[in-house]
Backbone as a ProteinNet text record, in pm:
[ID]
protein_1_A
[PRIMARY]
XXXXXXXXXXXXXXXXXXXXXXXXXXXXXXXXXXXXXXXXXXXXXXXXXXXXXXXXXXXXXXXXXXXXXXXXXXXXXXXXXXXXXXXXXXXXXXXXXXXXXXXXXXXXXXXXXXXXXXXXXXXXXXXXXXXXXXXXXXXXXXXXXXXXX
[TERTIARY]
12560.1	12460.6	12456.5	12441.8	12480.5	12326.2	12280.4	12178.5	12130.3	12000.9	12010.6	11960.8	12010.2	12004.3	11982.2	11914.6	11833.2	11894.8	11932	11986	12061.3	12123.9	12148.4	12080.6	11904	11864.6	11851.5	11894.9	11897.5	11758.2	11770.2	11645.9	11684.6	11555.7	11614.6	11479.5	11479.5	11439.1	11305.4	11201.6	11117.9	11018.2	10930.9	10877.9	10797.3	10700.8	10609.1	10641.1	10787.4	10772	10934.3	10946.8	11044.9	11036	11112.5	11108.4	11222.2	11191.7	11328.5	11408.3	11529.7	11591.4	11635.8	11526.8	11562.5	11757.1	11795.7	11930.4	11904.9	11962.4	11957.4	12066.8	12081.6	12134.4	12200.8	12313.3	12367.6	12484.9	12489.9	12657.7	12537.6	12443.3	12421.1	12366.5	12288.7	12311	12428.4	12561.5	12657.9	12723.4	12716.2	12784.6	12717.9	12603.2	12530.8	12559.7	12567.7	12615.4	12744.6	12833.8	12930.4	13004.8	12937	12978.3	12918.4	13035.6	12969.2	12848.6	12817.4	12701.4	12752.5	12908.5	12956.8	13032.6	13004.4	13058.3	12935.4	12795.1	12682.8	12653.1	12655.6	12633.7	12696	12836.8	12932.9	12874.1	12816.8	12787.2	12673.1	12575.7	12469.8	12488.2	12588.6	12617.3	12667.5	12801.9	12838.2	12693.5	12617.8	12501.9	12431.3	12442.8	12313.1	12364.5	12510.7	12554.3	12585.6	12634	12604.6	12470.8	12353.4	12251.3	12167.6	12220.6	12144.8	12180.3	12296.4	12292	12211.3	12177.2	12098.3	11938.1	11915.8	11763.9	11788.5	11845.2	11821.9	11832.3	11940	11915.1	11770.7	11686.6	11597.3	11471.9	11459.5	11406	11372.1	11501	11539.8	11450.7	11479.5	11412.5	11258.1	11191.4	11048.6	11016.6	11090.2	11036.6	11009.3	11125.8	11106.4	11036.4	10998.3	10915.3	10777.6	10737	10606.2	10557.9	10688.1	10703	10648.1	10668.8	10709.8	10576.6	10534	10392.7	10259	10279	10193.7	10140.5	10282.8	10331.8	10230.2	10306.4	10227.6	10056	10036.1	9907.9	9791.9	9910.3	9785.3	9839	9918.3	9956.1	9853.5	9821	9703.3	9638.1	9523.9	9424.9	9486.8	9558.2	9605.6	9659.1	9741.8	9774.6	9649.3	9560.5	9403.9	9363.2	9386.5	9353.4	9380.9	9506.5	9577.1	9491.4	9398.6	9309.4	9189.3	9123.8	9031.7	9131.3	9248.1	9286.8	9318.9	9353.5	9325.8	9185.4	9086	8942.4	8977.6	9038.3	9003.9	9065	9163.3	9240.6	9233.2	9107.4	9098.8	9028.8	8868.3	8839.1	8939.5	9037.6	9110.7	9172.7	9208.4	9314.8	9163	9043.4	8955.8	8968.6	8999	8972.7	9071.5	9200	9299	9332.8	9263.9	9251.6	9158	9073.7	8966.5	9022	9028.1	9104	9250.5	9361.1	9507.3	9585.9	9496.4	9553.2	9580.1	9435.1	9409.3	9459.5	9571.3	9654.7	9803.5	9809.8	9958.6	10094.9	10044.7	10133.1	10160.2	10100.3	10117.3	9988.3	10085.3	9963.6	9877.9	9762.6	9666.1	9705.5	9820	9857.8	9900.8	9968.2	10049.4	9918.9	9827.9	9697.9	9707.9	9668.2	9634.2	9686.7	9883.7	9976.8	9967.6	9911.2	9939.7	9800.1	9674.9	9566.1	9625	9691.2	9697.5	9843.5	9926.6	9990.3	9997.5	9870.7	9819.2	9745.5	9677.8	9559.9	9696.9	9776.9	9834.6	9939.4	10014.5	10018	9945.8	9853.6	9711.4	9747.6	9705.1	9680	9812	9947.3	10035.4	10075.6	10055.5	10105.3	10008.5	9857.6	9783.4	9835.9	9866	9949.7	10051.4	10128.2	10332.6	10271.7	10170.3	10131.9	10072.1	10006.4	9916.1	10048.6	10147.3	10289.7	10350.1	10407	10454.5	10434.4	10332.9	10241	10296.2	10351.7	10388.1	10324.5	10383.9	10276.3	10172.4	10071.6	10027.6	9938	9987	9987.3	9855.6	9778.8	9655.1	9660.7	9561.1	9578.3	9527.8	9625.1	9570.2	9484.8	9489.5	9369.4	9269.6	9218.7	9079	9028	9021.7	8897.1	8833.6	8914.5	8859.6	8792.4	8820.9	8720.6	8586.6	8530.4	8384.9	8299.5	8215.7	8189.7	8090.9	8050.1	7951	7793.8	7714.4	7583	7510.1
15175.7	15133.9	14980.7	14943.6	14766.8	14736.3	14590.6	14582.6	14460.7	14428.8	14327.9	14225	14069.1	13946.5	13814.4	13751.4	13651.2	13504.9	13404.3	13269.9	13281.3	13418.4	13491.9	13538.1	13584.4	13634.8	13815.5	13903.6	14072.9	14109	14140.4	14254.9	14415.3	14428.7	14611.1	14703.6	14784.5	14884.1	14956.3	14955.6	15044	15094.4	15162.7	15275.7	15202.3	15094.2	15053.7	14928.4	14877.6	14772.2	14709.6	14576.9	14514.1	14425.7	14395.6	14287	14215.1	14078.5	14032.5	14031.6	14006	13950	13814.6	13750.5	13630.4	13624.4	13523	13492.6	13337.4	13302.5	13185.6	13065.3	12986	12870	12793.7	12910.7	12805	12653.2	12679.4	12576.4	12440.9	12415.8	12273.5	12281.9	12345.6	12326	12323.7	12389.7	12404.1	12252.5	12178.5	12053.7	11943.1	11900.2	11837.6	11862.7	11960	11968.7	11957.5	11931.8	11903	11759.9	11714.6	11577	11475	11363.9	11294.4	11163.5	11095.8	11002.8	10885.8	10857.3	10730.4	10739.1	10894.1	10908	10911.5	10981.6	10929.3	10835.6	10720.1	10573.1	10507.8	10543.9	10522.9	10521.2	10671.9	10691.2	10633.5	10604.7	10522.8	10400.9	10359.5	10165.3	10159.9	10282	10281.1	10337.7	10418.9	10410.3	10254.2	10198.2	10121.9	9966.5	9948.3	9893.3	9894.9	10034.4	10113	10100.1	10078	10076.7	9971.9	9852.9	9692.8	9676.9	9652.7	9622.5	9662.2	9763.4	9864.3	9841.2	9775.5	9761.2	9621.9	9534.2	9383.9	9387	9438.6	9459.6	9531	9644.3	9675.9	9542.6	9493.3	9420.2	9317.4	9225.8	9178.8	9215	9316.1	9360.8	9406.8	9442	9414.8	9300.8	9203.6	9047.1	8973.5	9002.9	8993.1	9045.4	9201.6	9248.1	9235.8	9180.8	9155.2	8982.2	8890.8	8775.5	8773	8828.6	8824.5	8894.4	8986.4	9084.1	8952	8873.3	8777.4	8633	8600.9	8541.6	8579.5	8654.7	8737.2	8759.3	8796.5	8814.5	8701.6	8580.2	8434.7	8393.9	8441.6	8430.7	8494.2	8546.8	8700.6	8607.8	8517.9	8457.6	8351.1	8294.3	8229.5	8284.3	8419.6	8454.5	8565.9	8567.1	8653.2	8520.9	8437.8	8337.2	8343.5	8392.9	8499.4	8526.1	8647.6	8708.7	8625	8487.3	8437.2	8351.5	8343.3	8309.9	8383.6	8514.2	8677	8649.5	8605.3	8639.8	8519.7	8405.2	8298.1	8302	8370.9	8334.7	8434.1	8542	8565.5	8519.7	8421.7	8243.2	8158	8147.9	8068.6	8142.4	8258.2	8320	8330.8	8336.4	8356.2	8211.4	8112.6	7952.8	7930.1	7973.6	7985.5	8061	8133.5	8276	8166.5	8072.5	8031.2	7909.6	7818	7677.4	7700.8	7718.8	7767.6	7570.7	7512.3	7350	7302.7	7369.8	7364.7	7436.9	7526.2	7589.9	7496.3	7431.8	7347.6	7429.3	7550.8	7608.6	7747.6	7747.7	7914	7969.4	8112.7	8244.3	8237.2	8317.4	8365.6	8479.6	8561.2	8654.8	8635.6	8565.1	8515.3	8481.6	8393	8371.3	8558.5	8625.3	8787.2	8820.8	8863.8	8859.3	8797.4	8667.4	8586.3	8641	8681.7	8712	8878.4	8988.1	9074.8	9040.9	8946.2	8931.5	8839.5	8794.9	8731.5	8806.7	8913.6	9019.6	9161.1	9193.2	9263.7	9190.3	9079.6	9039.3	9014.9	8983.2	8934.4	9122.8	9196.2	9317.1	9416.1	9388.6	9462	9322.6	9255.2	9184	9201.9	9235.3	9276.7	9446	9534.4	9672	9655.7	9598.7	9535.3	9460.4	9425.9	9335.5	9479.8	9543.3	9649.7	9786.1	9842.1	9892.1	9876.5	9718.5	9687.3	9687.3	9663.9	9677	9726.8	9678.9	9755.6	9787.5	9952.9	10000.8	9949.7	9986.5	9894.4	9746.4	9719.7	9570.5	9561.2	9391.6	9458.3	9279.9	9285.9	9160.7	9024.1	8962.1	8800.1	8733.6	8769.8	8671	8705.3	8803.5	8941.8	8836.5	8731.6	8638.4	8548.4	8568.7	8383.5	8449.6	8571.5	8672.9	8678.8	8645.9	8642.3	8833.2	8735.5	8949.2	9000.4	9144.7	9171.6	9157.9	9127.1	9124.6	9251.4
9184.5	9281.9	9289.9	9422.4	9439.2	9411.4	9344.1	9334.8	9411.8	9493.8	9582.3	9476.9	9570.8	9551	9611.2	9551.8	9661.7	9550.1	9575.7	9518.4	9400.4	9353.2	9207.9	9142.3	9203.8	9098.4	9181.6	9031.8	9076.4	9075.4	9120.5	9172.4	9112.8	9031	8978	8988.6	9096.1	9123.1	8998.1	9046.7	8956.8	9025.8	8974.3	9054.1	9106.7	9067.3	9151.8	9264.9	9220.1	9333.8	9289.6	9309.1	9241.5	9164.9	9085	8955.3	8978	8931.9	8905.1	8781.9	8783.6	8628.7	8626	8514.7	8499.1	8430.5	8486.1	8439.8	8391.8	8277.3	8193.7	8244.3	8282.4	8340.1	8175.7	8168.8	8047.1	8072.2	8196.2	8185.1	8154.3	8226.2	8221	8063.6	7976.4	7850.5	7807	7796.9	7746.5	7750.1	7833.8	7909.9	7850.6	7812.9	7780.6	7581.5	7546.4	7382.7	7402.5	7477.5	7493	7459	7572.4	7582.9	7484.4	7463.1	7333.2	7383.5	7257.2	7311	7350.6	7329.2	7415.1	7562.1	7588.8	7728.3	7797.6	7770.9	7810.7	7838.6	7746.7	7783.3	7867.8	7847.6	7954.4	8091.6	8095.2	8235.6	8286.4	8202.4	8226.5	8248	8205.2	8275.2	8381	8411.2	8545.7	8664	8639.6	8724.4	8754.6	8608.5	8629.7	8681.2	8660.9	8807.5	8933.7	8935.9	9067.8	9153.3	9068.6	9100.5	9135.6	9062.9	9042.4	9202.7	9298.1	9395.7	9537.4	9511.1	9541.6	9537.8	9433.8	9409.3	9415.1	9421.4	9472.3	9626.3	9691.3	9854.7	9862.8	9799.7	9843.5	9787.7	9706.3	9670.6	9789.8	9827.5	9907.5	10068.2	10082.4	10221.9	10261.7	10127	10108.9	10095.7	10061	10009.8	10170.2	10247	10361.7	10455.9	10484.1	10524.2	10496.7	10382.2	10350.4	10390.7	10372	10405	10541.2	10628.8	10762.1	10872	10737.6	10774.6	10784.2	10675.5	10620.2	10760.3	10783	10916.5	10993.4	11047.4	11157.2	11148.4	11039.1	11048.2	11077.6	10981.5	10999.7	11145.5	11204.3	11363.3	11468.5	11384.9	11544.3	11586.5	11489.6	11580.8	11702.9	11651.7	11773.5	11911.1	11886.4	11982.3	12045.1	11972.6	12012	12080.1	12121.1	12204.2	12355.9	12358.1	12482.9	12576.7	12464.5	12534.4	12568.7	12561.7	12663	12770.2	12774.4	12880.2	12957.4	12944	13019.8	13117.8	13085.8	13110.2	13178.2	13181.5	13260	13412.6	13422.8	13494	13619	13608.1	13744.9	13803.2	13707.8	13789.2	13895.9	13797.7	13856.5	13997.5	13972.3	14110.4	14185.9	14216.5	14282.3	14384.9	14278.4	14318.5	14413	14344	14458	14565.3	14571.7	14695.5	14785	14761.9	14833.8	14880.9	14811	14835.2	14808.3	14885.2	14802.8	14752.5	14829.2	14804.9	14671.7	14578.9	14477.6	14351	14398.9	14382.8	14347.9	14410.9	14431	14495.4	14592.5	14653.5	14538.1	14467.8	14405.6	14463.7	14504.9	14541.8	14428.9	14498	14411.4	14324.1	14380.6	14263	14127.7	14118.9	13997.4	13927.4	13940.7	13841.5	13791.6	13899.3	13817.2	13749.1	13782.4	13730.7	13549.5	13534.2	13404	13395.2	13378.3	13301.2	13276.4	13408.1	13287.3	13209.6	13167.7	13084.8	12945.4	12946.1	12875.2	12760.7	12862.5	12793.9	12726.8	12770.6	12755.5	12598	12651.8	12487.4	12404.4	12434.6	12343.1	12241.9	12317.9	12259	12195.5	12267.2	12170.4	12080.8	12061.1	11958.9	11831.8	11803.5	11749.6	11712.4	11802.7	11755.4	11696.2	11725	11673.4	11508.2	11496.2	11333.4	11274.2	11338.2	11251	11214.1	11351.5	11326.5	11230.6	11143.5	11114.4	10933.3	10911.7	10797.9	10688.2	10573.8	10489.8	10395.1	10337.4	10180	10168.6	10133.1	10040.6	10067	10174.7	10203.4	10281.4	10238.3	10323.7	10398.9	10526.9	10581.4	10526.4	10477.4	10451.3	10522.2	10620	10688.6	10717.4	10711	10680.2	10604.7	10532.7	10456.1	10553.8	10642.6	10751.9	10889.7	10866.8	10984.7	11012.3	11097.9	11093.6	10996.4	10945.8	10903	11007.1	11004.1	11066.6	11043.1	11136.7	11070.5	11091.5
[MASK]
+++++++++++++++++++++++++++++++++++++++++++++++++++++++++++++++++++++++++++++++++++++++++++++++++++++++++++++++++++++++++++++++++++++++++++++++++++++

């Protein structure tokens, strides 16, 4: 009688249901009393240079990514500045829709045009810093923020 099997382990039939049979995983013990303690070590230096390059490039690329997070962050307020020149500048296209002299020969659109592109970077450049954010990492410039009252 064939008996069924699921990843190697048998399955054997009994009256109330099924059981399994544990099977014992000897090779990787067998291999391990095997091998001696200077081929071990062996293999542990070839890992652990295998490995050093590996964890200095990663090293490397958090040092920078966090470098760069930091940047940016003491960067927001200035470019959160964006956004009151967003708010100014449909004053201005109003001024020039009315007097265009005062204008110097630009439409009144382009004022609109540059407030919503002003307001629009203002605001993904604030998403693109918060995106970007690594582990762990919290904003440096969160101390110079007004708090709430």
């Amino acid at each position: 009688m064939r008996r069924p099997t699921i990843d190697g382990a048998t399955f054997q039939r009994e009256d109330v249901g099924m059981m399994i049979e544990e099977q014992p995983i000897v090779e990787a013990t067998e291999q391990a009393a095997k091998s001696s303690p200077l081929f071990r070590l062996l293999r542990y230096g070839v890992r652990m240079i295998a490995a050093l390059p590996v964890a200095v490039l990663r090293a490397l690329l958090f040092s920078a990514w966090y470098l760069a997070y930091s940047v940016l962050c003491l960067l927001r307020p200035v470019v959160n500045v964006l956004m009151l020149g967003g708010l100014i500048m449909p004053l201005v296209a109003f001024v020039a829709f009315v007097k265009p002299e005062a204008a110097n020969g630009m439409p009144f659109w382009v004022f609109l045009l540059m407030a919503a592109g002003f307001v629009g970077v203002s605001m993904a450049y604030s998403k693109f810093v918060d995106w970007i954010t690594p582990p762990g990492a919290t904003d440096p410039a969160e101390r110079y923020r007004p708090r709430g009252r």
